[in-house]
C-alpha positions in Angstrom: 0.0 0.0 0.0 1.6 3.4 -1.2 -1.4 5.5 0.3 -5.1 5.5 2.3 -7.2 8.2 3.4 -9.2 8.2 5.9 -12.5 10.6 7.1 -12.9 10.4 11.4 -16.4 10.1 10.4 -15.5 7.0 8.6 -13.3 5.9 11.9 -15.6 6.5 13.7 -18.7 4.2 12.1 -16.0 1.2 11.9 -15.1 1.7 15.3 -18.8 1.8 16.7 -20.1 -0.9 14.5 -16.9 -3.6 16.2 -18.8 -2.8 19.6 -15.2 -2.9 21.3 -13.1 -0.4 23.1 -10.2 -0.5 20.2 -10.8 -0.4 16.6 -7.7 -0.5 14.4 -7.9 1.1 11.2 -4.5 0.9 9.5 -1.6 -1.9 9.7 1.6 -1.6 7.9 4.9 -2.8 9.0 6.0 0.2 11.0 2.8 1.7 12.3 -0.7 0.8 13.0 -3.5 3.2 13.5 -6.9 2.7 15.6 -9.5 4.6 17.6 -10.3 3.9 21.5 -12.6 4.9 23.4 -13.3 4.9 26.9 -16.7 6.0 28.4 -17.2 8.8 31.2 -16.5 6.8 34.2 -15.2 4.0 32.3 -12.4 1.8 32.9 -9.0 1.9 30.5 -8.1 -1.9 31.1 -4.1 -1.4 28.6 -1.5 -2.8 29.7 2.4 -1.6 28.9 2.9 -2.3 24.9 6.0 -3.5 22.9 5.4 -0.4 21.1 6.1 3.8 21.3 2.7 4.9 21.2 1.4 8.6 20.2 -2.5 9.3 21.7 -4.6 12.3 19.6 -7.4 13.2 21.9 -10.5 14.0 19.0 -13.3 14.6 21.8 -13.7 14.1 25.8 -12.2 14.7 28.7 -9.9 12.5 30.7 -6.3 11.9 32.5 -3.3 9.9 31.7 -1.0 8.7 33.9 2.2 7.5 32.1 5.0 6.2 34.2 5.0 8.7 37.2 3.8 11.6 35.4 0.2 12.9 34.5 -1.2 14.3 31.3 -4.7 16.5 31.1 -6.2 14.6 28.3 -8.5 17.2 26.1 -9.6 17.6 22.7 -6.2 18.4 20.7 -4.2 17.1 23.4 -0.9 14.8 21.4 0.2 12.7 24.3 3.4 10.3 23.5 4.2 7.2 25.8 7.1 5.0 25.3 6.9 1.1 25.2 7.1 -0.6 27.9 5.7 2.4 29.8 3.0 1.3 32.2 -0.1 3.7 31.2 -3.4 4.5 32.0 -6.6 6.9 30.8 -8.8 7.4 34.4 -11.1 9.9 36.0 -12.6 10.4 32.4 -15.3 12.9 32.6 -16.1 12.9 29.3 -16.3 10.0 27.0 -12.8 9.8 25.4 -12.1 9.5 21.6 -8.5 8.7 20.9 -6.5 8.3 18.0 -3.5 5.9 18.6 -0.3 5.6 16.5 1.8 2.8 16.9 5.1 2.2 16.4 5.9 -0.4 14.9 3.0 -1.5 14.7 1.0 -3.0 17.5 1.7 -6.8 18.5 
């Protein structure tokens, strides 16, 4: 594959018609793309990945905690977490839409 685009809106209908938390929209060797989403009040169950990942907050209202440090996550927000970094979304007030870049891509 040379090239894809992709419309949020799009994203967004695969991701609610799978019914799961994480919807992956792109895999290539070195990256892989999805949308999660955690409700207000939900849960973020992720464990530490093999993998450098970059978050894109689209809409909602949330906290990560990465490691020992702590990250306001809001719509724009471009949060970057190394592998192996235990990670977690919590005290989401608003359901969370995130973009997730992975790199390489997610095992």
């Amino acid at each position: 594959m040379e090239a894809k685009a992709f419309s949020i809106e799009a994203v967004k209908s695969a991701h609610a018609a799978g019914g799961e938390m994480w919807q992956e929209f792109l895999r290539v060797p070195a990256l892989s793309m999805g949308l999660y989403v955690i409700p207000a009040g939900g849960d973020d169950p992720q464990s530490p990945h093999n993998e450098d990942e970059v978050y894109y907050v689209v809409s909602g209202l949330g906290t990560l905690t990465a490691g020992n440090q702590e990250f306001e996550a809001r719509v724009g927000s471009i949060l970057y977490v190394a592998k192996n970094v235990p990670h977690k979304f919590h005290e989401v007030t608003e359901e969370l839409r995130v973009l997730v870049f992975f790199a390489p891509a997610h095992t």
